[in-house]
C-alpha positions as CSV (number, residue, x, y, z in Angstrom):
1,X,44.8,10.2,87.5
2,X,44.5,7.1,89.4
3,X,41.9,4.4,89.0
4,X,41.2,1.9,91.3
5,X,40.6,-1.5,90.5
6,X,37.2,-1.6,92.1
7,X,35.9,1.1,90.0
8,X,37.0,-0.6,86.7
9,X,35.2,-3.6,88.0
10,X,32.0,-2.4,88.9
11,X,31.9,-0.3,85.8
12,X,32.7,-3.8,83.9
13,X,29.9,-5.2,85.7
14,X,27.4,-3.0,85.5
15,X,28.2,-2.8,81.8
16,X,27.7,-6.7,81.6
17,X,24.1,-6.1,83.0
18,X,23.0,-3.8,81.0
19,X,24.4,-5.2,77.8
20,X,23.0,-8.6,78.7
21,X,19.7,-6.7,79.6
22,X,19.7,-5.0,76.1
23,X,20.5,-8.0,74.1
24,X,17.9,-10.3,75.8
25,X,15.4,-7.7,75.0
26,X,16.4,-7.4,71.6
27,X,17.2,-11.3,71.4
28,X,13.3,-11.6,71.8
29,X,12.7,-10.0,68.2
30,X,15.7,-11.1,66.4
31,X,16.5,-14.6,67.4
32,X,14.5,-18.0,69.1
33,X,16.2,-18.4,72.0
34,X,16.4,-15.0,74.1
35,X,18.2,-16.4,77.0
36,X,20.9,-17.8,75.5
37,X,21.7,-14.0,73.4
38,X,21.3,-12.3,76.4
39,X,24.0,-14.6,78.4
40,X,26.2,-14.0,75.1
41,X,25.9,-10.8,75.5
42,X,26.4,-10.2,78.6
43,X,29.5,-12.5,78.5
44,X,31.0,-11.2,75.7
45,X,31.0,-7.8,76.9
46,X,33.6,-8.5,80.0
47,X,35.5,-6.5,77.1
48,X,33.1,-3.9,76.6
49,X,34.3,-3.3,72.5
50,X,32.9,-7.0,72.2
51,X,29.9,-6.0,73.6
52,X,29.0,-3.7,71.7
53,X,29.6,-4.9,68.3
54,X,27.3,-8.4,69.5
55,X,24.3,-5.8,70.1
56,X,25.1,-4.1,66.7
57,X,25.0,-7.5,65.0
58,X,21.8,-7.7,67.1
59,X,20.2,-4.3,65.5
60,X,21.6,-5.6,62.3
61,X,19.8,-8.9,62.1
62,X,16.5,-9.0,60.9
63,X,13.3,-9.8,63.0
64,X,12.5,-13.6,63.3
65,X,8.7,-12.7,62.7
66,X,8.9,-10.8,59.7
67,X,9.5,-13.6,57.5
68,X,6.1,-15.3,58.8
69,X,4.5,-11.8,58.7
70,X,5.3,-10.9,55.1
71,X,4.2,-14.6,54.4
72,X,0.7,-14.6,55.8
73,X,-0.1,-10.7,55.1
């Protein structure tokens, strides 16, 4: 079976979106600066394995609020 070049590359981009997507969302809970995880992630996963072990250590890390929560509740 053949693949085309093109084909890996949009799948490789559209993988980069949606990764980036996912780890900006999740970078809003779990870190300060959202932005900056999202373009991490979306960067890193240009080799999709990298990808997605950066939004496991994303689902890993605990909630930046929690700490303040636990503290005032």
């Amino acid at each position: 079976m053949n693949f085309d070049a093109t084909i890996l590359g949009q799948f490789i981009i559209v993988f980069a979106l949606i990764v980036g997507t996912l780890s900006y969302y999740l970078g809003r809970r779990k870190t300060q600066t959202p932005i900056i995880a999202g373009l991490i992630g979306a960067a890193l996963s240009i080799i999709p394995p990298f990808g997605l072990v950066y939004l496991i250590v994303l689902v890993l890390k605990k909630d930046v609020n929690s700490v303040t929560a636990s503290v005032n509740g």
